[in-house]
Biopython code that builds the backbone (N, CA, C, O; Angstrom):
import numpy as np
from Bio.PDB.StructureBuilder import StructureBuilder

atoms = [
    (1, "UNK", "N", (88.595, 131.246, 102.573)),
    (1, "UNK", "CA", (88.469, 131.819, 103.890)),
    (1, "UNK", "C", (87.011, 132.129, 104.212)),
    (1, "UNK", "O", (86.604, 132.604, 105.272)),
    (2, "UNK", "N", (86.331, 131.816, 103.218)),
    (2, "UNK", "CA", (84.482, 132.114, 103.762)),
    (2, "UNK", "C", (84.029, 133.165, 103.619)),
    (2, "UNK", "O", (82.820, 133.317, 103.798)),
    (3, "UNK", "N", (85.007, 134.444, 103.178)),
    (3, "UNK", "CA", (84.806, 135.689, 102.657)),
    (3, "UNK", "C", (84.379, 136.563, 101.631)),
    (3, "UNK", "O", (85.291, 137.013, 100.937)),
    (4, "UNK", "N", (83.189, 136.931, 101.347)),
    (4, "UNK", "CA", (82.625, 137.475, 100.032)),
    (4, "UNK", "C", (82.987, 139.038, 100.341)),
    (4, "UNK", "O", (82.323, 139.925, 100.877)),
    (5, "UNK", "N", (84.347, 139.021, 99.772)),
    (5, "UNK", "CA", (84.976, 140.734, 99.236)),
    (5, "UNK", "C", (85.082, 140.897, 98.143)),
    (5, "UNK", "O", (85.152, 140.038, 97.265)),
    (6, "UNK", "N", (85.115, 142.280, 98.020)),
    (6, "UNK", "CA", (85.220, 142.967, 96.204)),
    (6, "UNK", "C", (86.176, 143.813, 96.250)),
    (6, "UNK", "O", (85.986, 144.861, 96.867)),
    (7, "UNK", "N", (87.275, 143.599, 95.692)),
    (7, "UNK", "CA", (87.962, 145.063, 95.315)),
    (7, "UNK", "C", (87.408, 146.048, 95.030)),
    (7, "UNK", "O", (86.340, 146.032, 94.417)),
    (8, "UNK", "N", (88.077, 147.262, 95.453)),
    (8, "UNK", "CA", (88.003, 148.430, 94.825)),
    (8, "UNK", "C", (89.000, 149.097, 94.164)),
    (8, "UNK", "O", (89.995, 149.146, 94.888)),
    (9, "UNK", "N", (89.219, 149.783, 92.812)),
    (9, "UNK", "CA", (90.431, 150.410, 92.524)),
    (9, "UNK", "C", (90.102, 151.594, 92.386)),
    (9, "UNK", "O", (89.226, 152.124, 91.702)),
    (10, "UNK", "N", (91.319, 152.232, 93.502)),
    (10, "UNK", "CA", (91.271, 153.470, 93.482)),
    (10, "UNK", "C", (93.100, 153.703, 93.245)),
    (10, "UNK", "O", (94.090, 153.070, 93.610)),
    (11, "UNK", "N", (92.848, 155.103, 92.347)),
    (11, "UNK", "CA", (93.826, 155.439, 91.615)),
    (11, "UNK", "C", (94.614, 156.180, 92.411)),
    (11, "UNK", "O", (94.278, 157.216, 92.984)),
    (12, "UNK", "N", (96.665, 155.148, 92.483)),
    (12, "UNK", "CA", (97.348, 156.075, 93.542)),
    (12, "UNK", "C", (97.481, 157.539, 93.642)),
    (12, "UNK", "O", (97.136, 157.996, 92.552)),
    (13, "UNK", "N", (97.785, 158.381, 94.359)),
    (13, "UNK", "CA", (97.786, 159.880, 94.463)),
    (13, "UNK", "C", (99.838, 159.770, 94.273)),
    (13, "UNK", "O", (100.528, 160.374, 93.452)),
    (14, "UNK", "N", (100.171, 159.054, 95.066)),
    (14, "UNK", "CA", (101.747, 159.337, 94.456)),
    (14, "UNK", "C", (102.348, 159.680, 93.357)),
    (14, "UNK", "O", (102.237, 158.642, 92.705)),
    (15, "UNK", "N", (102.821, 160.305, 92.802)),
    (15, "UNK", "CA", (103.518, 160.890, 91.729)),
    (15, "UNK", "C", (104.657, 159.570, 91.488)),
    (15, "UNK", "O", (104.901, 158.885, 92.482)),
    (16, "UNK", "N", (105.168, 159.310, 90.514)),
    (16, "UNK", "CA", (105.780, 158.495, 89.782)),
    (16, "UNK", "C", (106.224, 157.142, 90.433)),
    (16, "UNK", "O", (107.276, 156.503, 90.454)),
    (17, "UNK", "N", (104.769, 156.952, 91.040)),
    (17, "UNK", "CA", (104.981, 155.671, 92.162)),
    (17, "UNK", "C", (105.530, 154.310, 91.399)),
    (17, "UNK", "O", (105.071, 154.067, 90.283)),
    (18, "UNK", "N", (106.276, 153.630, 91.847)),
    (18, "UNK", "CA", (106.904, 152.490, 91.062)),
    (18, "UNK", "C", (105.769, 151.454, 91.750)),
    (18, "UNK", "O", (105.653, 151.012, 92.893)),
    (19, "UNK", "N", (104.872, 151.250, 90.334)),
    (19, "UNK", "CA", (103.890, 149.597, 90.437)),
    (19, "UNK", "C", (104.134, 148.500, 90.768)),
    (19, "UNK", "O", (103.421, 147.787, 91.474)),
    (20, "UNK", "N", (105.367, 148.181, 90.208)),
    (20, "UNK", "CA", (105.497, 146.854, 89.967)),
    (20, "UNK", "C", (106.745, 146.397, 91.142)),
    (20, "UNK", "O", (107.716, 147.153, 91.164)),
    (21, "UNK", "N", (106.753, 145.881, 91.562)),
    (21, "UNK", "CA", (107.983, 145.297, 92.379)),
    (21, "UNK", "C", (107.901, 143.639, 93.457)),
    (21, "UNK", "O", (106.994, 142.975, 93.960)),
    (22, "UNK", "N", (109.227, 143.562, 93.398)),
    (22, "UNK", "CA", (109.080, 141.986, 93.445)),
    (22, "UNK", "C", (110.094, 141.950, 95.024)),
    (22, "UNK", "O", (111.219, 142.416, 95.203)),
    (23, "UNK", "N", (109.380, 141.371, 95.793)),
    (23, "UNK", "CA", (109.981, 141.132, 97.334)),
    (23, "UNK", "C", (110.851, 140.260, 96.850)),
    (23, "UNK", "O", (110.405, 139.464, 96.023)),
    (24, "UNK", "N", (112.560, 140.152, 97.288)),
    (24, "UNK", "CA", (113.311, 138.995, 97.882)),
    (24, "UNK", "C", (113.598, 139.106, 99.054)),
    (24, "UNK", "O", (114.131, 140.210, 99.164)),
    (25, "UNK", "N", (113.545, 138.382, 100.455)),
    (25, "UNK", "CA", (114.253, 138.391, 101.466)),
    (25, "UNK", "C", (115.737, 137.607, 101.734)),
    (25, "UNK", "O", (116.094, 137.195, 102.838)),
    (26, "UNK", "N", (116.295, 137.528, 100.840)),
    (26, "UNK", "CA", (117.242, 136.602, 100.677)),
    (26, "UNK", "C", (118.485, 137.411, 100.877)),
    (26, "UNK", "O", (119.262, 136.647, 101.450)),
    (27, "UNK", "N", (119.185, 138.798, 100.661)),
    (27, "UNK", "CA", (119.695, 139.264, 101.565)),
    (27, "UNK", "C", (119.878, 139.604, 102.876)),
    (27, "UNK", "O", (120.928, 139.559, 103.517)),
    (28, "UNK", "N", (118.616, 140.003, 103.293)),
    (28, "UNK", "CA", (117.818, 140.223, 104.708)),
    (28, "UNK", "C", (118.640, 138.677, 105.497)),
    (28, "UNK", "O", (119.482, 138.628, 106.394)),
    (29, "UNK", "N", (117.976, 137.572, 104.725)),
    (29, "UNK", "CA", (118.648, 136.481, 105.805)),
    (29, "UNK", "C", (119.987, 136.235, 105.675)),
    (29, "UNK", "O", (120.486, 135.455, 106.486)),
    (30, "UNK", "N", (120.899, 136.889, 104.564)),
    (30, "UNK", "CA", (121.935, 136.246, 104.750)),
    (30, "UNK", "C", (122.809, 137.427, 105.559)),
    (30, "UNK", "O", (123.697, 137.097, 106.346)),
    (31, "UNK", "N", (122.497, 138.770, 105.310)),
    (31, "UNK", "CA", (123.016, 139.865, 106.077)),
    (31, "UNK", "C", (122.502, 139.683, 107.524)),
    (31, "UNK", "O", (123.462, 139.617, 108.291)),
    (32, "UNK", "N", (121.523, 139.596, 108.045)),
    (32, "UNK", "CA", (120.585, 139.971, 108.932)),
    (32, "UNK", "C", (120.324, 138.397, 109.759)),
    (32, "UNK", "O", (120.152, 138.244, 110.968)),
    (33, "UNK", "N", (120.347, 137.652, 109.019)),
    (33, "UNK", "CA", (119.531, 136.409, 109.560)),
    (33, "UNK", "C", (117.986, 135.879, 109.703)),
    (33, "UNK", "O", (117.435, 134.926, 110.254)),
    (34, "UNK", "N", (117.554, 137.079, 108.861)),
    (34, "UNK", "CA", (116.277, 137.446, 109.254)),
    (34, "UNK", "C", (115.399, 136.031, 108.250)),
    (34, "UNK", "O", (115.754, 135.421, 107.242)),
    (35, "UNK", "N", (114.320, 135.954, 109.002)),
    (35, "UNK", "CA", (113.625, 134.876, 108.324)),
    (35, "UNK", "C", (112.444, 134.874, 108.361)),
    (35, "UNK", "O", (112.197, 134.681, 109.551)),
    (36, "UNK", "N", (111.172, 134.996, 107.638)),
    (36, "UNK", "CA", (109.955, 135.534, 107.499)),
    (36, "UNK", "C", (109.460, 134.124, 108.642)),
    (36, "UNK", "O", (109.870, 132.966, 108.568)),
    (37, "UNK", "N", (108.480, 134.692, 109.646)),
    (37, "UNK", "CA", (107.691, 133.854, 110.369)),
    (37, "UNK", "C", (106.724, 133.070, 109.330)),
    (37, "UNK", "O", (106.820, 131.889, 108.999)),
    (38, "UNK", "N", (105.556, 134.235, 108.801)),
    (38, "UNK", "CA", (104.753, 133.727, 108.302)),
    (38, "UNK", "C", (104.907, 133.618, 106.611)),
    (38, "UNK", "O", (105.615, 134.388, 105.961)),
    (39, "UNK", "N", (104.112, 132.520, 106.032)),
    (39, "UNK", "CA", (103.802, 132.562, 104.926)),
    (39, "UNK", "C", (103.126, 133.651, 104.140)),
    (39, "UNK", "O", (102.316, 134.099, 104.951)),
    (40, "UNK", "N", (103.016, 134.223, 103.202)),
    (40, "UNK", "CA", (101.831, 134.863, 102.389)),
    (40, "UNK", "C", (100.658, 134.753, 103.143)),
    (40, "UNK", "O", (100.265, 135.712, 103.807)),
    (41, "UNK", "N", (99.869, 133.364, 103.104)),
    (41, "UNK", "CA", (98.616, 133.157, 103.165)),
    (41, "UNK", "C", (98.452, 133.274, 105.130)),
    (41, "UNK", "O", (97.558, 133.707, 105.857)),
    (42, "UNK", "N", (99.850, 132.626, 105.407)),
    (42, "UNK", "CA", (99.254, 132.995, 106.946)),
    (42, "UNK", "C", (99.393, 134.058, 107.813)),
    (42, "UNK", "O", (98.960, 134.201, 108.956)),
    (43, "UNK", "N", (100.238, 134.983, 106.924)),
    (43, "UNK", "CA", (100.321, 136.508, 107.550)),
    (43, "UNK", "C", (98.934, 136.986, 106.855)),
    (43, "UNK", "O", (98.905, 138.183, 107.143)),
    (44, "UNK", "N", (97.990, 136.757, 106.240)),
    (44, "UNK", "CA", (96.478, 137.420, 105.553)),
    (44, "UNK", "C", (95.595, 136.702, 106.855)),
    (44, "UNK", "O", (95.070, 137.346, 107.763)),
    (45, "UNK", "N", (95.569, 135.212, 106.711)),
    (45, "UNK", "CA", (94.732, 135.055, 107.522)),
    (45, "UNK", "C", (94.963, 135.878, 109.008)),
    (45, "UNK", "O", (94.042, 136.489, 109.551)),
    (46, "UNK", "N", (96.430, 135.785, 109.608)),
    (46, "UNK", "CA", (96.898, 136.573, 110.876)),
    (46, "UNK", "C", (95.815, 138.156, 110.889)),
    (46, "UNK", "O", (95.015, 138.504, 111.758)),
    (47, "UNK", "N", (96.105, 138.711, 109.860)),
    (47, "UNK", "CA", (95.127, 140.451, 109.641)),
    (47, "UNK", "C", (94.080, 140.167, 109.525)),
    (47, "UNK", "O", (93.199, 141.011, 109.688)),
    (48, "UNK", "N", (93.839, 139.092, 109.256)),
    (48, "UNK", "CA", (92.113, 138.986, 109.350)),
    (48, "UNK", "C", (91.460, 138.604, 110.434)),
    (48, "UNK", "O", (90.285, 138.677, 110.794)),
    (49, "UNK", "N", (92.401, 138.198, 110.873)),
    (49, "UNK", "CA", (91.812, 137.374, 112.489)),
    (49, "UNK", "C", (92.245, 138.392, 113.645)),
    (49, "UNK", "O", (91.690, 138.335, 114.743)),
    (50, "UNK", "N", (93.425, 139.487, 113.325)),
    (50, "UNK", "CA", (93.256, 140.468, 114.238)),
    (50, "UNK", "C", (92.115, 141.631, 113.652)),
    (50, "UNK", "O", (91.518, 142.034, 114.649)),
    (51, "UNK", "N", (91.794, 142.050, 112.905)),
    (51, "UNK", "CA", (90.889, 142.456, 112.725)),
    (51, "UNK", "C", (89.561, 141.782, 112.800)),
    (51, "UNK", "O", (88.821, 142.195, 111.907)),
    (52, "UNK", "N", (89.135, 141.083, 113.395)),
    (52, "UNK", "CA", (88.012, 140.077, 113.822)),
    (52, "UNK", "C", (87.470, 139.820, 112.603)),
    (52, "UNK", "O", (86.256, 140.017, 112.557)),
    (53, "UNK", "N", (88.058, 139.388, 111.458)),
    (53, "UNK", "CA", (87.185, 138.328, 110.677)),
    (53, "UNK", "C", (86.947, 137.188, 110.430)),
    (53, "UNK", "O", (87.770, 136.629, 109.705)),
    (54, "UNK", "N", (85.777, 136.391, 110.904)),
    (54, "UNK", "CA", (86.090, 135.027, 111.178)),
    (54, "UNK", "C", (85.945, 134.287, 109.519)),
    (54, "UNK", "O", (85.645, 134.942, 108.520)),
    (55, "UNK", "N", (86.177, 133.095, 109.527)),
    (55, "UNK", "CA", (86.463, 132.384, 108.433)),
    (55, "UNK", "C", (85.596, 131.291, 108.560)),
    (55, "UNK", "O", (85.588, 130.407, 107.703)),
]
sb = StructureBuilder()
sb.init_structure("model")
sb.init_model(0)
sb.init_chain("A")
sb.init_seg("    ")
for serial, (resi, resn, name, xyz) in enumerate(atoms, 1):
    if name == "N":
        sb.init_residue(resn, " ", resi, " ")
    sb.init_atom(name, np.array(xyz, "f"), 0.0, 1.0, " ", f" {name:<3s}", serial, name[0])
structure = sb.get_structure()
């Protein structure tokens, strides 16, 4: 994307926040119908481009 960023880690404040977790939408569509518009990569580029970062 043409972008020179650096993480930062900063340590959560939540109390026994669960780290690790894994998205399925696969109920969502079969209850719901629901169906993700974007990809991973094109819902990032989408926030980056509403937040004016060009690429």
């Amino acid at each position: 994307m043409g972008l020179d960023l650096k993480a930062e880690h900063v340590d959560n404040p939540i109390k026994n926040y669960v780290r690790n977790t894994l998205a399925d939408t696969t109920k969502a569509e079969e209850v719901l119908g629901f169906r993700a518009r974007y990809s991973l990569d094109e819902g990032i580029e989408e926030l980056l481009r509403c937040y004016g970062f060009r690429g």
